[in-house]
N, C-alpha and C positions, 0 to 999 in steps of 0.2 A: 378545373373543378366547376361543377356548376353554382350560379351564384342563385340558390332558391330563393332568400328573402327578394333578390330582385324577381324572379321568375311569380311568386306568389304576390308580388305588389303586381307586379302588371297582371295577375289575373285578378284584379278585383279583392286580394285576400280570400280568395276559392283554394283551398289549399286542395279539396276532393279535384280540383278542373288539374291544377297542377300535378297531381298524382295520377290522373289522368296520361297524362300528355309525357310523363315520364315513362311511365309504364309501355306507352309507345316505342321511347326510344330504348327502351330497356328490353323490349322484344326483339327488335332489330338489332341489337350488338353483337351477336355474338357472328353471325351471319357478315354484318363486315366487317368484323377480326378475321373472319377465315377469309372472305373475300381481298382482305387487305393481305394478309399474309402471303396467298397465295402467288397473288400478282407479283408482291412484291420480288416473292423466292422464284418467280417463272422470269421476270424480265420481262412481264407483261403490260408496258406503258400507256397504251391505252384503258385497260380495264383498272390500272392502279388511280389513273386520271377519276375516271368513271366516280368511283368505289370513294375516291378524299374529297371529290364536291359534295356525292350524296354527304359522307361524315359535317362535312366545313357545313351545310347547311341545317342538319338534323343539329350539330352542335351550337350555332348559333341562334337556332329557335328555341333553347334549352337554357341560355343564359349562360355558356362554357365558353367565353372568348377567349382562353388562353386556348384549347384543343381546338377549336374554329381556327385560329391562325396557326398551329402547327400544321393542322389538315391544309391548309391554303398554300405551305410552304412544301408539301410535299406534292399538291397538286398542280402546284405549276412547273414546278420541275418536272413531273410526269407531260404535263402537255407539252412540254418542248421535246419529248420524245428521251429522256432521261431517268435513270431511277434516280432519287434522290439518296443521299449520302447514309450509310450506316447510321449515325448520331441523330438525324432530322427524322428518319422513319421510327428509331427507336424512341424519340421523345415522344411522337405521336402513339405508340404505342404504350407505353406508360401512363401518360393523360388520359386513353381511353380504359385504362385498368384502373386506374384512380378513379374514375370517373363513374365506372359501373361498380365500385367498393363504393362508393358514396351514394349511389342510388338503391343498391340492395340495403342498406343502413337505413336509407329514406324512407322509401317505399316496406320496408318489413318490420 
């Protein structure tokens, strides 16, 4: 989940920069859900690799370091040329579905 009170202290208590900056990544979701899914269900380890850095970083500029370390756990197993496990991809996707239920609550 993401941790706003930390995310709105480092903006200064800007909560509008904050809603900002979420609303970014809340545009982007759904785009790498499908991007993630797909890879995932093609066997495609590179573009999975790709697809969990963009997340692991979008998620850590957001203040979500428990889904930044999922995304990180399934992107290195992609970069060794591996999908990673049933369990580790499905955690990451769960996280990112919690994730955008706590930003549509936020941001609406």
């Amino acid at each position: 989940m993401v941790d706003i009170d930390q995310l709105v202290t480092m903006f200064g208590g800007k909560e509008d920069r904050v809603k900002m900056l979420l609303n970014i990544y809340a545009s982007a979701h759904d785009e790498n859900m499908d991007n993630l899914n797909s890879s995932f269900s093609s066997g495609d380890c590179d573009t999975l690799f790709q697809v969990s850095h963009k997340v692991k970083g979008s998620l850590s500029s957001i203040c979500a370091s428990e889904g930044a370390s999922l995304a990180a756990d399934v992107e290195a197993t992609a970069k060794e040329g591996s999908l990673p496990d049933q369990a580790a991809y499905d955690a990451l996707v769960e996280e990112l579905t919690a994730i955008k239920s706590q930003l549509d609550d936020f941001l609406h």
